[in-house]
Residue frames relative to the residue before (quaternion, step in Angstrom):
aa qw qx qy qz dx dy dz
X 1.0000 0.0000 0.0000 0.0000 0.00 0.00 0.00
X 0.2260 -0.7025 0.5889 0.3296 3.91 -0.58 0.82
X 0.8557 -0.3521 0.3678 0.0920 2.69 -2.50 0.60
X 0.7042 0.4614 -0.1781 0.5094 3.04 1.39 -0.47
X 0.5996 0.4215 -0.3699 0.5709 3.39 1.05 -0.54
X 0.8183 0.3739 -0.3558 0.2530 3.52 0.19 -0.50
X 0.4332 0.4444 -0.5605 0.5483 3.65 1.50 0.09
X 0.4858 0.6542 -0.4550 0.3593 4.20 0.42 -0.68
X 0.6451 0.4694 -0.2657 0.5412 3.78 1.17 -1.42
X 0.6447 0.5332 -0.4058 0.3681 3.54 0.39 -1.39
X 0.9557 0.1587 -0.1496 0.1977 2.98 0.25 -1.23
X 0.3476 0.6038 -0.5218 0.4922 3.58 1.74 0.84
X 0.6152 0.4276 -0.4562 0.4802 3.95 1.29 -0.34
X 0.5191 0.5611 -0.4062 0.5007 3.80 0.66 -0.60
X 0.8371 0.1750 -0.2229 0.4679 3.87 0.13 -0.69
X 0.5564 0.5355 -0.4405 0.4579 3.36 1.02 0.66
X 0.6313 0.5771 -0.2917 0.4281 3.28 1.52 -0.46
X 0.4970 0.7466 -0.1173 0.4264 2.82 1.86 -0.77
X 0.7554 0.3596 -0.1353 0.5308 2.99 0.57 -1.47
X 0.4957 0.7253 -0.3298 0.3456 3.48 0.97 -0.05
X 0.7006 0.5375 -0.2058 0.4219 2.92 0.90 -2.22
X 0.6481 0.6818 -0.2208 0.2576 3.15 1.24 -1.51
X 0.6492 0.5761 -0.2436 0.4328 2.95 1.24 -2.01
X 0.5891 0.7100 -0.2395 0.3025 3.76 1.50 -1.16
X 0.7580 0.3244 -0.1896 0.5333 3.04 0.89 -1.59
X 0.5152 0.6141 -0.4789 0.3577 3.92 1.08 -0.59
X 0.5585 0.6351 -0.3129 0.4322 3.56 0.81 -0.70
X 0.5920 0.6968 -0.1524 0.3753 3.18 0.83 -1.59
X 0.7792 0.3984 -0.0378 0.4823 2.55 0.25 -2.18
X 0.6920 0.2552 -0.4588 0.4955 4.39 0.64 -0.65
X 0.7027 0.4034 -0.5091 0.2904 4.01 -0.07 0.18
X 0.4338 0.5277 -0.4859 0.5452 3.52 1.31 0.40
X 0.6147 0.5492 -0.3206 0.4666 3.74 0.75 -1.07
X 0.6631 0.6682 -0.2047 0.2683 3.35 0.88 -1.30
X 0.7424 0.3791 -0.0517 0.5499 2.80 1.19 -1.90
X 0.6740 0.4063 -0.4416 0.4309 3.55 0.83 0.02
X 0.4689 0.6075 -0.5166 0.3797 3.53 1.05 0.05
X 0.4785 0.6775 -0.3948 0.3953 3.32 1.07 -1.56
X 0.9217 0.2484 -0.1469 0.2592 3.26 -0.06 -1.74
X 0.2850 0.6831 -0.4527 0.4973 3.36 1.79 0.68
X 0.8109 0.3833 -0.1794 0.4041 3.50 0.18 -1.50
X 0.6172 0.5895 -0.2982 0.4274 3.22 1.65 -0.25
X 0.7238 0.1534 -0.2514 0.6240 3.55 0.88 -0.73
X 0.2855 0.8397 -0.4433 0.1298 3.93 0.22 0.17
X 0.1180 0.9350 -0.2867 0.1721 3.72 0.65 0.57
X 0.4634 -0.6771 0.4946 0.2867 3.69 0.10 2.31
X 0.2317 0.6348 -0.7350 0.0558 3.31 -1.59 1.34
X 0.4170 -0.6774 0.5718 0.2007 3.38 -1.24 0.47
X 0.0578 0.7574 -0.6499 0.0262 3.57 -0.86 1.50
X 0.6862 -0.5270 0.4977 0.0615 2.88 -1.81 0.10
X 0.0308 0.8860 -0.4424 -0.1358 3.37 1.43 0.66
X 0.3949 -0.7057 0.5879 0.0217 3.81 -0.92 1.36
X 0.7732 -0.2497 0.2857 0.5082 3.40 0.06 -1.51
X 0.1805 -0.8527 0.4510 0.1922 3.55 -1.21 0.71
X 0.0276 0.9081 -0.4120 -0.0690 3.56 0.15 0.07
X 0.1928 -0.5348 0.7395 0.3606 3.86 -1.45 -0.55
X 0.1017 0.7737 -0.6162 0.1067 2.95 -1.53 0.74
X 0.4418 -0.7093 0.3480 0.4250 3.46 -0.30 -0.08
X 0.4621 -0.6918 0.3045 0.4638 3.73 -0.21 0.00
X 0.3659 0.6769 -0.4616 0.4415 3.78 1.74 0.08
X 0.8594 0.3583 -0.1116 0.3473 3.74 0.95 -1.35
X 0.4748 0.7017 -0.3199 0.4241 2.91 1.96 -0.08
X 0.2794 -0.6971 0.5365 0.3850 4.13 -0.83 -0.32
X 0.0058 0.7865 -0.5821 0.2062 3.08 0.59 1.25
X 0.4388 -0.5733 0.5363 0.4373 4.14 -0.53 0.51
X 0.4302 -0.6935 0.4714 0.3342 3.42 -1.22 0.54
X 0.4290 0.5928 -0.5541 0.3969 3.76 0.89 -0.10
X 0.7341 0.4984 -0.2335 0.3978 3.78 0.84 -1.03
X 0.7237 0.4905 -0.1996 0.4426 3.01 1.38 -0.26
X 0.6035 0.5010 -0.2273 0.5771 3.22 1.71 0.10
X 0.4758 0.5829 -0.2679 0.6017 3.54 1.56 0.19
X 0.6225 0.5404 -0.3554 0.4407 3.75 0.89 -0.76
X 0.3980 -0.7296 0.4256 0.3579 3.47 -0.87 0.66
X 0.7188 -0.3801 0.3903 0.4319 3.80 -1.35 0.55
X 0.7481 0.4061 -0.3494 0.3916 3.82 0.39 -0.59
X 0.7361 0.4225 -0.2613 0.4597 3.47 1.24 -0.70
X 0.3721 0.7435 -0.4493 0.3269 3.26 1.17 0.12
X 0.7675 0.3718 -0.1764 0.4915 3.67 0.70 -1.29
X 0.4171 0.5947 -0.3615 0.5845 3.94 1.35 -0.62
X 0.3497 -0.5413 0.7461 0.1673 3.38 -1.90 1.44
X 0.0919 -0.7016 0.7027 0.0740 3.25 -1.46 0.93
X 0.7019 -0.5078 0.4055 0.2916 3.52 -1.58 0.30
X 0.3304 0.8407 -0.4288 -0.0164 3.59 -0.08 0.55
X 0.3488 -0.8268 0.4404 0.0296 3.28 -0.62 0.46
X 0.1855 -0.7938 0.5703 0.1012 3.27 -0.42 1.58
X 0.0748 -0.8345 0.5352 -0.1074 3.51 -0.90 1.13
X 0.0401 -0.6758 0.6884 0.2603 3.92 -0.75 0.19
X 0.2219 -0.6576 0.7200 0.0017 2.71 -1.90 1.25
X 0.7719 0.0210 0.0438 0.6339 3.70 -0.44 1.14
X 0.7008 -0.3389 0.2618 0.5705 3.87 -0.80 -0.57
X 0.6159 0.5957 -0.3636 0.3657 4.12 0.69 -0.25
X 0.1053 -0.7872 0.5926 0.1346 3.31 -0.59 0.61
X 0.1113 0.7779 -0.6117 0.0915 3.84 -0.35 0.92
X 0.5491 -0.6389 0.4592 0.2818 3.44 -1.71 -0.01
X 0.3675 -0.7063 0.6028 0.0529 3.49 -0.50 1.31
X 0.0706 -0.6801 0.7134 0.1531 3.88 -1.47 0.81
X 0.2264 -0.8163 0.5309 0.0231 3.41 -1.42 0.64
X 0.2522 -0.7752 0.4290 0.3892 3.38 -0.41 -0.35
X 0.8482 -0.4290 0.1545 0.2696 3.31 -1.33 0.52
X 0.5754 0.3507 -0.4057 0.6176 3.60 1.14 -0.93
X 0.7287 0.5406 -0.3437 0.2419 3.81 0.06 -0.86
X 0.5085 0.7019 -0.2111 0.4518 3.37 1.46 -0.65
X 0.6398 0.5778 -0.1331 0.4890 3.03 1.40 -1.15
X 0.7422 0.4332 -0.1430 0.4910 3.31 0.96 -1.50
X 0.6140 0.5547 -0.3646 0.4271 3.75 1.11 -0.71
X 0.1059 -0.8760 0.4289 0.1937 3.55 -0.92 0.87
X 0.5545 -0.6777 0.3763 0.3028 3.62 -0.62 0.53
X 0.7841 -0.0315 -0.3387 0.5191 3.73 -1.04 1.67
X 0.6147 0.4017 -0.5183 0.4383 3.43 0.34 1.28
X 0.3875 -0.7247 0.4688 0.3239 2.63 -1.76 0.71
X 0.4320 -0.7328 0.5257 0.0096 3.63 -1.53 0.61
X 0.1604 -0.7496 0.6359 0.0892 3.59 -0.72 0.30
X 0.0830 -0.6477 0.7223 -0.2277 3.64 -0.40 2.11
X 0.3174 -0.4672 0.8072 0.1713 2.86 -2.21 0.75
X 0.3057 -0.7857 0.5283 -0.1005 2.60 -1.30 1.75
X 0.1947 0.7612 -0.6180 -0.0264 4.16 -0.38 0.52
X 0.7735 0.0139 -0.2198 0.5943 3.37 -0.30 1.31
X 0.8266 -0.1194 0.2463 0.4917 2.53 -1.03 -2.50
X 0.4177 0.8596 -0.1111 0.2725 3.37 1.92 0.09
X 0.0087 0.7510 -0.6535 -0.0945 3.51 0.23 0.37
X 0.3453 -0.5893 0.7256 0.0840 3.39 -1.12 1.77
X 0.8673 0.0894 0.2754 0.4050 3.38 -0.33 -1.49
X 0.2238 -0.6605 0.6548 0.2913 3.31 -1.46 1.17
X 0.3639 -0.6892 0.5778 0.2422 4.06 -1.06 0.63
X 0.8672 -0.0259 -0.2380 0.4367 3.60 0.35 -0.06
X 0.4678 -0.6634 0.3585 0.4609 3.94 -0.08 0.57
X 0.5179 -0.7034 0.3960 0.2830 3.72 -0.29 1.48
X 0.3800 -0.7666 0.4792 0.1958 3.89 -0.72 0.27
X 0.4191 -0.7818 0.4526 0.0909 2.80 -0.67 2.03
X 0.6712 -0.3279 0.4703 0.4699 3.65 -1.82 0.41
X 0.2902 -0.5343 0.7212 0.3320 3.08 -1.79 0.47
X 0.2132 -0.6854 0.6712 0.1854 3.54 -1.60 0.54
X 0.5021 -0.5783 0.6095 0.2051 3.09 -1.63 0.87
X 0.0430 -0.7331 0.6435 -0.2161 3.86 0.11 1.61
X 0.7082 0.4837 -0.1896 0.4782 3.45 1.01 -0.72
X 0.1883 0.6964 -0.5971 0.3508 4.01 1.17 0.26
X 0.2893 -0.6487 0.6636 0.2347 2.95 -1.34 1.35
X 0.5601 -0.5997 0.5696 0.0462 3.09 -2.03 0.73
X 0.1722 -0.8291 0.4272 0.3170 3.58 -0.11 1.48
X 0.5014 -0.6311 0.5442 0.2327 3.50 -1.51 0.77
X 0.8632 -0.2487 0.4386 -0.0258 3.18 -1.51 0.19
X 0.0682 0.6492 -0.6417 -0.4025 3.87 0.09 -0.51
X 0.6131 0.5389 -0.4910 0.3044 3.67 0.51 -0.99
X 0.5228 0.7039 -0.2770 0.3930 4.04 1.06 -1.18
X 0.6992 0.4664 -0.2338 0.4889 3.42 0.99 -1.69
X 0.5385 0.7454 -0.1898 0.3440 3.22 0.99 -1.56
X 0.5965 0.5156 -0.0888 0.6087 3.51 0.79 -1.83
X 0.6458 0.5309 -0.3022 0.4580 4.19 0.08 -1.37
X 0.7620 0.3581 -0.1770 0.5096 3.56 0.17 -1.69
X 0.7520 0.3263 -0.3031 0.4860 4.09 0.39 -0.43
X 0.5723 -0.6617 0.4013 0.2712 3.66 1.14 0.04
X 0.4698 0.5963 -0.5508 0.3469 3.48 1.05 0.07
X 0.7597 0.4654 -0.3638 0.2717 4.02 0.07 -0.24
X 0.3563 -0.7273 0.5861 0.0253 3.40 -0.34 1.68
X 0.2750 0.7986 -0.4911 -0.2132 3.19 -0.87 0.82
């Protein structure tokens, strides 16, 4: 058998072993996902906050309680997350979110979020935006004005 065919074997068995391990822990890894959704949708509960401040930060620099911070995995530890300083009722505390939502949540208003812990799952009503002044009047012309008051401008 040449030399070549057999590093060829070695190493379609090497990435077959591979793709295995993966295929193993990927499994793994969505019924852990799964079941913590579960228990998202399970304790999740429509509250109205006070959105304060939004930031990324890490969760070392955040004032996150430290029980909550010792629960985070090792990989997200060093990774800015989305957090969100909010008053809920008289308490002001820090709130985690996810990314599309972070985005959508606006800052000194108040909001209605489904809430599961420190989580915002979900904004519940889309938060109400600034009116803009789209409608600034536009200066005219004397000739423009001129035209207006004799009636010649059709529009």
């Amino acid at each position: 058998m040449p030399q070549w065919l057999q590093i060829l074997l070695i190493v379609l068995l090497v990435v077959a072993f591979v793709l295995a391990v993966l295929y193993i822990v990927g499994r793994k890894l969505q019924k852990k996902a799964d079941s913590q959704q579960g228990l998202i949708d399970s304790s999740k509960q429509v509250v109205s906050i006070l959105v304060i401040d939004k930031k990324k930060m890490r969760i070392s620099e955040s004032n996150l309680p430290q029980m909550v911070q010792d629960q985070i995995p090792f990989y997200l530890k060093w990774r800015k997350m989305p957090l969100i300083k909010a008053k809920i009722g008289p308490q002001i505390t820090t709130l985690m979110a996810d990314e599309k939502i972070f985005k959508e949540i606006p800052v000194k208003r108040q909001v209605k979020v489904e809430l599961a812990g420190i989580y915002i799952v979900n904004i519940k009503g889309k938060p109400k935006q600034k009116k803009s002044n789209s409608k600034t009047p536009i200066k005219k012309s004397l000739w423009q004005k001129t035209k207006d008051k004799v009636g010649l401008n059709k529009k």
